[in-house]
N, C-alpha and C positions, 0 to 999 in steps of 0.2 A: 708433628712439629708445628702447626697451622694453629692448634688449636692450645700447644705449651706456649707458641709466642704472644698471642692473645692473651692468654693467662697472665704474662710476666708484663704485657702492657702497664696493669693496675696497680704493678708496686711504685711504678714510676712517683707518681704525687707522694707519696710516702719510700723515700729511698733513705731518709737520714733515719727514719724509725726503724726500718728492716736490718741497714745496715748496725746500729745501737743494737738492735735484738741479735745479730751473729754475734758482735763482740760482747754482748754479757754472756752468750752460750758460750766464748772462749774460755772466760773468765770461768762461770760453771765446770766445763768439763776440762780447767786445770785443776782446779780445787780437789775434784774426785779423786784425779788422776793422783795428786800430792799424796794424798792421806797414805797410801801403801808404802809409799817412799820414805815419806817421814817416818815411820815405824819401822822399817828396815833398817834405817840411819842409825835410830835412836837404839836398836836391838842389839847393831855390833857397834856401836860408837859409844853409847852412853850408858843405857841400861845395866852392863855388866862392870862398872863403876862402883866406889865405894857410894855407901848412901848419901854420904856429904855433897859431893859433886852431884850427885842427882840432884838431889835438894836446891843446889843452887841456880842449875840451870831449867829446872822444871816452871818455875816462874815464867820467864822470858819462853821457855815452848810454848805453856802454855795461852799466853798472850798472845803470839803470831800466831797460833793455830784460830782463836778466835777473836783474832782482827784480817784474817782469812775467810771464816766462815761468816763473821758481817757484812764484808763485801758482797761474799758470794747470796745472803739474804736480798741484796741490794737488786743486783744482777736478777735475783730467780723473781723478787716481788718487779723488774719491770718488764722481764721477758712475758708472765702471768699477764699485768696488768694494759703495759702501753702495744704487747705483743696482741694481744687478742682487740685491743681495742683498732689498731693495724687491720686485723680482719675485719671488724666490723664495720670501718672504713670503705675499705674496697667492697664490703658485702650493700651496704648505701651507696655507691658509686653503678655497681652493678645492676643494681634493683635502678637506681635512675635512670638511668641508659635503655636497658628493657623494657619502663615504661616509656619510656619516651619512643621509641622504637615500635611499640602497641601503636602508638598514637600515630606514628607515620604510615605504616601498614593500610591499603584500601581496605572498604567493602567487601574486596574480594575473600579477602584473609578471611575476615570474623566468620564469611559465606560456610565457608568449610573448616573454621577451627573451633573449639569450645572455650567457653568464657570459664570455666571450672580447672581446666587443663593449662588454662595459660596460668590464672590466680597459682596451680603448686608450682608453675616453672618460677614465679617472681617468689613466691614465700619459701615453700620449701627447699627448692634446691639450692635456692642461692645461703640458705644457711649453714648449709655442708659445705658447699665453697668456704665462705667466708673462714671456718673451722679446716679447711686444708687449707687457706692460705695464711694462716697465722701458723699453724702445728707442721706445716708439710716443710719449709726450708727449715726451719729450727729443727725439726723431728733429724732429718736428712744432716745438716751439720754436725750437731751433738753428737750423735752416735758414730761418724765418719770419724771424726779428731777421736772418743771414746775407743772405740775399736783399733785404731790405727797406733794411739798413743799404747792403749793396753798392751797390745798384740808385740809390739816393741819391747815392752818392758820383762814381758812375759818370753819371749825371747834370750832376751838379756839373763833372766834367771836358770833356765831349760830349753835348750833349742827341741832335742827328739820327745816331749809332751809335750813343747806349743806346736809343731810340726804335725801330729797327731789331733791337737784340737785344732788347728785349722782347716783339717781332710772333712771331721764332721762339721765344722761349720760351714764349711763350702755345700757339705751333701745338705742340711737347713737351708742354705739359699738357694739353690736348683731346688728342692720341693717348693720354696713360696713361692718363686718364680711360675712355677708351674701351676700352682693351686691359685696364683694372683691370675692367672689368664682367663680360665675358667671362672674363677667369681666377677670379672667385667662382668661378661654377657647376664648373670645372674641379678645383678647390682644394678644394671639398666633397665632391665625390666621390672624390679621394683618400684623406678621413678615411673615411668609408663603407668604401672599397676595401682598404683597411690594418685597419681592424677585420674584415673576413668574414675576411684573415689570420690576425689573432690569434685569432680565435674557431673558424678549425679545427684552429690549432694544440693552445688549448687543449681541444679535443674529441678530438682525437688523442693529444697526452701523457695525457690523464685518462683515458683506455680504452686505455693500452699495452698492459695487459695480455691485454684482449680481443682487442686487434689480433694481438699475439705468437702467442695461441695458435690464431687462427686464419689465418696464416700472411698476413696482407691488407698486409704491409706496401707492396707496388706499391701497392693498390687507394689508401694511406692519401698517398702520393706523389703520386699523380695525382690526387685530390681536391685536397692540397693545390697542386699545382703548377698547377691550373686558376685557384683563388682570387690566387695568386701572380701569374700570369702575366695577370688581371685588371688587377691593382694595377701590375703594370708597365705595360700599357699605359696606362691614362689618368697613368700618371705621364711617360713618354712626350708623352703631349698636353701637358701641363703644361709641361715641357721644352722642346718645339715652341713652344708663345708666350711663354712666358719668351724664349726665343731672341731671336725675332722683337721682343720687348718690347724688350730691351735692346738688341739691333741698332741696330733704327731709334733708340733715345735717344742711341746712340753715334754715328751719324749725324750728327743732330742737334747735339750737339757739336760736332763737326768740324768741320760748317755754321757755327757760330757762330765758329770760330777761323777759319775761312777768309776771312769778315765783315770780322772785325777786321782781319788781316792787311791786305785790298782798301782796306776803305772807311779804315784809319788811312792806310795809304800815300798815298790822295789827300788824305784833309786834311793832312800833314806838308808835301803837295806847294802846296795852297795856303793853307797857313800858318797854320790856324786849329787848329792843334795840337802842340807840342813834342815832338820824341823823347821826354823826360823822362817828359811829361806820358801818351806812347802807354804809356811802359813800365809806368806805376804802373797806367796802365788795363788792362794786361792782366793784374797783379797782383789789380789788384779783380772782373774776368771770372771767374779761378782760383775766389776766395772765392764769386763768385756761382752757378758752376756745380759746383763740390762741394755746396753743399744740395741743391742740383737731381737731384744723383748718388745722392746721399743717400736722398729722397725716393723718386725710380726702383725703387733698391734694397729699398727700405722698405715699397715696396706689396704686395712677395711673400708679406713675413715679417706683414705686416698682413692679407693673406689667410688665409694659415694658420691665424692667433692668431683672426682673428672666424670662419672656418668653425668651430674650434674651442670658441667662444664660445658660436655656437651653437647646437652639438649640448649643449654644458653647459649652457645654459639651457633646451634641450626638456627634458633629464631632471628638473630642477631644477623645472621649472614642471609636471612630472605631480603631481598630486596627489593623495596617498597613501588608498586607497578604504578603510582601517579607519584610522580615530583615533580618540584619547577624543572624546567630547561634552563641552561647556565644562563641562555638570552633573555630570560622571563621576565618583562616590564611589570608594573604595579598597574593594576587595574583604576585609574582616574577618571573624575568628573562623568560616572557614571549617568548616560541617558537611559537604557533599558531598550535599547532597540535589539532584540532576539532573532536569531536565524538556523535553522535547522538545516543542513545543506546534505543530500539524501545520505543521511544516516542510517547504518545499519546497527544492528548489537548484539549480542550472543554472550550468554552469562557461560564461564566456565566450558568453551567450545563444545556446550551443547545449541541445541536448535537454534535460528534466528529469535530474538524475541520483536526485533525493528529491521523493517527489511527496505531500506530505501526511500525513508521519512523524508521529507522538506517541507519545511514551517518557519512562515517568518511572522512575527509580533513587533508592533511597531512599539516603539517608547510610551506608557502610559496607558495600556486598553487592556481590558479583562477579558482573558482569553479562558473559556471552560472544555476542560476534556473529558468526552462521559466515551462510555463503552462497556462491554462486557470486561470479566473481570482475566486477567491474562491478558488482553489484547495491548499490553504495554504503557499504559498510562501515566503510573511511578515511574518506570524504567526513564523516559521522556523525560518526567522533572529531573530524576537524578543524574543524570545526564549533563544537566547544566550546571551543577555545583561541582563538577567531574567526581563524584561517589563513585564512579567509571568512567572509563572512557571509551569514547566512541571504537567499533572495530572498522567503520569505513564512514566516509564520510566527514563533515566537521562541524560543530557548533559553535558559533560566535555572537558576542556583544558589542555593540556598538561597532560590527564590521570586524572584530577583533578578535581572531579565534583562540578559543579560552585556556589552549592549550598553550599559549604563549604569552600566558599572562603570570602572574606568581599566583599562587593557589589561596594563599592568606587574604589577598583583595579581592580576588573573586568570591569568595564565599563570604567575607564581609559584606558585599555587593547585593546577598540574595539573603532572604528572610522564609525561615520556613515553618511551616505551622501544619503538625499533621494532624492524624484520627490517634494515634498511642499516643501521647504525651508522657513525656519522659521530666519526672519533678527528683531535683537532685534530695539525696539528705541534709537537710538543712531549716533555713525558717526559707516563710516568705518570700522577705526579702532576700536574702540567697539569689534564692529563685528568680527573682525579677530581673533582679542585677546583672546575672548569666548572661543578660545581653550586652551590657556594658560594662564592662570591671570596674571601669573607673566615677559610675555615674552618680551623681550626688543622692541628696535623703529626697529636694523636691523632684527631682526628673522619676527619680522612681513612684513617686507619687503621681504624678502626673500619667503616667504610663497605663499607673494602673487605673486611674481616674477614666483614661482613652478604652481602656479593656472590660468596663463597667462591673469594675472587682472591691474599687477603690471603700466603696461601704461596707460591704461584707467583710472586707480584710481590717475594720478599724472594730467592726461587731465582734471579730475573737477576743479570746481575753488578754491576749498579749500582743493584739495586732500585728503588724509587719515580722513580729519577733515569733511568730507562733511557729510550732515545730511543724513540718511537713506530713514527717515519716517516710518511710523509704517509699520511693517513688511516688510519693503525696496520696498515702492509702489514707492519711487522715482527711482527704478532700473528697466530695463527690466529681464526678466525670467533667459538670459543666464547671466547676470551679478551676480545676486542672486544667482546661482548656484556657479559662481565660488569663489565667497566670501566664499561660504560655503563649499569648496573645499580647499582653502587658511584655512579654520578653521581648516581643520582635517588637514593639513600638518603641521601645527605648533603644533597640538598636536600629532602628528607622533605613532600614536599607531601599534601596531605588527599585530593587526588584524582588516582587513577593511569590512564594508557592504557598498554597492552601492545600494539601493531600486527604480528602476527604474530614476538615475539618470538625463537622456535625454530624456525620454519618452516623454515630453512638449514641448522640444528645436524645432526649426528650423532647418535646415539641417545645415547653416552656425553656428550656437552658438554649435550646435552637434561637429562639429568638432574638434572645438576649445576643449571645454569642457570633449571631447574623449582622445584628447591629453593629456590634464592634469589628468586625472582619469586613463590613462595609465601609466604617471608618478608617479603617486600616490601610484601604486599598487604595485609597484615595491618590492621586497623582503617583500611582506606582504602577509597574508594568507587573501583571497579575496572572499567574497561570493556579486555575480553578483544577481541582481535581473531582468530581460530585457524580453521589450517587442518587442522589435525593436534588433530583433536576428543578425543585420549586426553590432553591435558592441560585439558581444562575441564569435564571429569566433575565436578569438585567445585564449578560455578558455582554460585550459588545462582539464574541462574537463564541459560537457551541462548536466546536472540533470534536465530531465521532472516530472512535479509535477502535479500529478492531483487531485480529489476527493478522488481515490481509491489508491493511495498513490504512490513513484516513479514507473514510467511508464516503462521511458528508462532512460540509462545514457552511454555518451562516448563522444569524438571528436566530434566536426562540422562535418571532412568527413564521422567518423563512423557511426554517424545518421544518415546523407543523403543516404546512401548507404545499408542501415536500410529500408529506406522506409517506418518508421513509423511516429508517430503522430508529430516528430520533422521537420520531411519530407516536413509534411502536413502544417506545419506553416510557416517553411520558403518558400515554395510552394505560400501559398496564399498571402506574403508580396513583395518576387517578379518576380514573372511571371503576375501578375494584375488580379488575381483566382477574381471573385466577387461571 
């Protein structure tokens, strides 16, 4: 019921179009219902008339019958047109919601779910939705009033044969019933089996190039063609009782014409039935067993739409493990004074990765964190944009702990610049603008002038407007980096993370790149992330991070003359230690 109420939430916005859509299916499944009747009428009322009165009143039948069936054109092209576009409504409603809902989710989520697996939950399923919530009340109405009106009439004509076709139609709904329970489980596993699809496809196109260059294209085939040929088979089983499902309804059917056939021929025989009166009733059988058909057919597409349902209601009902507090003030007039107050952390209640940190940074000083690589470093930065949140401990700005700030000005607050650069599809400037939505043609120019991109971006042949390509594969590394350098200047926040900015660069893009990242930092409160210790000589102050938590911390010269593990690193990068 949790997940029917949900469901019927979406018709809410659109309740004059659903409602429009029952009453043109009224209208339809009067129309049907008429046509046996009007021929019945006409059989012992008119028909057996001389020809002149035929004649006369054929006109005017025929008239109302088709100022009837215009209506009912009217009715079937908006139930078609304004009916599905109903779905496709709420199926856009839906897909907005689930993204946006992606978008609240931490760290943690992406940590352990796949980007491939979420892409069918937003495309594919919700298209089956969308397709049972236009077909699934209309499907469910028409046939209800079709059946109930027929079953009546058919009555009306022969009680002991409609009493007979109602026993097998009963034993048709106890088999779907049964065969619909068992196609669930089948039906979800399909969606399961089509997402590990898309989600190794897109793990495969997203590393073509890793693939390319190490020649794995078999290896990348036969991963996929394992997932593939998963999804084929339980689609297969699916197949297999659908088969079986529809079969025996069709059966069934048959059963019931066979019925009629038998059991009219004996009552025609003794007398308690007219040819006429067989004929209309088999007209009213037709009506009554197309919903029936209807319905049969209807349970596939209503599998689909609720396994689809849901999997969109699991995601939908995780519950996003950072949001503001209802108390959450806006983080203002940002100074950058940082505080680390002993901090623990644990991804996923495995091991500590921070076991009782305290680190304060005062407003405006470059603080660099070297270490080996695991000893929590990132963990640290991300920490302060809450990408997580602390498991003991607290971290605060400006005395203010972050967890009681709204989350939107806290991260506006921090600028962050790593070693992956992440360039949208788009141009350029796209790109640049990422930092400010709203920020004009010079401030982008400017940015990028501050990021030393500003010539090379006027040297393409369509400057600012030039295509990227996904994930700016049209760029080399240093270029990419500085775009995303020119990002955070335009967004100019008071407190910077550098995450191994150069660690990838060449010596010559390094430079370059050092220069602007110098610029950068300028009256901001700065936490260094380096592996390549010749560019945070000028920290004002080197924090060693290890497993077992800060090691050392002081000047470049006070560590070297320390003699310790700070010693040791910059020892082995250059003196040429092997």
């Amino acid at each position: 019921m949790r997940i029917y109420q949900r469901f019927i939430q979406y018709y809410k916005p659109y309740q004059f179009l659903f409602f429009m859509d029952l009453f043109c299916a009224v209208i339809v499944s009067f129309v049907d219902l008429s046509f046996p009747q009007v021929l019945s009428y006409l059989s012992k009322h008119l028909f057996n008339q001389g020809r002149e009165v035929i004649y006369s009143y054929l006109v005017y039948i025929g008239l109302i019958l088709l100022a009837m069936y215009i209506i009912k054109y009217f009715c079937q092209y908006f139930i078609t047109t304004w009916g599905h576009i109903m779905g496709a409504r709420m199926e856009s409603d839906m897909r907005r919601d689930l993204f946006e809902h992606f978008h609240k989710l931490s760290f943690a989520y992406y940590d352990k779910n796949n980007t491939g697996e979420m892409m069918s939950k937003l495309v594919g399923d919700l298209f089956d939705i969308s397709e049972l919530a236009h077909h699934g009340p209309e499907n469910l109405f028409i046939s209800i009033l079709k059946i109930l009106g027929s079953f009546t009439l058919l009555m009306l004509i022969n009680v002991p044969m409609s009493l007979i076709l109602l026993v097998i139609t009963l034993l048709m709904v106890t088999f779907s019933v049964y065969k619909n329970l068992r196609m669930k489980s089948v039906f979800r596993d399909n969606r399961v089996k089509i997402a590990k699809v898309n989600s190794r496809l897109q793990d495969s196109l997203s590393g073509i190039r890793v693939v390319k260059s190490f020649a794995n294209e078999d290896f990348e085939r036969e991963k996929f063609g394992l997932s593939n040929d998963e999804f084929l088979l339980s689609k297969n089983e699916s197949y297999h009782m659908m088969g079986g499902y529809h079969a025996w309804n069709s059966f069934f059917e048959g059963l019931l014409y066979t019925l009629i056939i038998v059991l009219g021929g004996i009552f025609i025989a003794d007398g308690s039935i007219g040819l006429g009166d067989l004929a209309v009733y088999v007209l009213y059988v037709n009506v009554f067993i197309s919903p029936i058909s209807v319905l049969i057919n209807f349970t596939e597409q209503f599998q689909k739409g609720f396994a689809g349902f849901r999997r969109f209601t699991d995601i939908m009902e995780t519950e996003p493990d950072i949001v503001d507090k209802k108390t959450a003030a806006p983080l203002v007039s940002v100074k950058g004074d940082i505080a680390y107050n002993n901090v623990s952390f644990r991804y996923h209640d495995e091991y500590p990765v921070l076991d009782d940190v305290s680190l304060k940074i005062k407003a405006g000083r470059n603080i660099a964190l070297v270490g080996p690589s695991g000893g929590g470093k990132t963990t640290l930065c991300s920490l302060l944009p809450r990408f997580y949140d602390v498991t003991a401990g607290s971290v605060t700005i400006d005395g203010k702990d972050i967890r009681n700030v709204t989350l939107k000005s806290l991260r506006n607050a921090i600028g962050i610049v790593q070693q992956d650069v992440y360039l949208f599809d788009g141009t350029v400037r796209d790109n640049i603008a990422y930092g400010k939505a709203n920020a004009t043609e010079e401030e982008i120019m400017e940015a990028a002038k501050n990021a030393n991109i500003h010539d090379f971006i006027l040297s393409l042949d369509t400057g600012y407007d030039t295509y990227v390509g996904e994930r700016g594969v049209r760029l080399s590394g240093g270029q990419k980096q500085r775009i995303a350098i020119a990002r955070v200047f335009l967004k100019n926040p008071p407190i910077l993370i550098l995450d191994e900015a150069t660690s990838a660069l060449d010596n010559e893009s390094e430079r370059f790149i050092q220069q602007s990242l110098e610029k950068l930092a300028e009256n901001r409160t700065t936490i260094v992330i380096a592996h390549r210790l010749s560019t945070i000589k000028n920290s004002d102050e080197i924090i060693v991070i290890t497993e077992g938590g800060i090691r050392e911390r002081g000047t470049h010269k006070q560590l070297l003359e320390n003699n310790g593990l700070y010693a040791d690193y910059y020892n082995m990068q250059f003196e040429g230690l092997e």
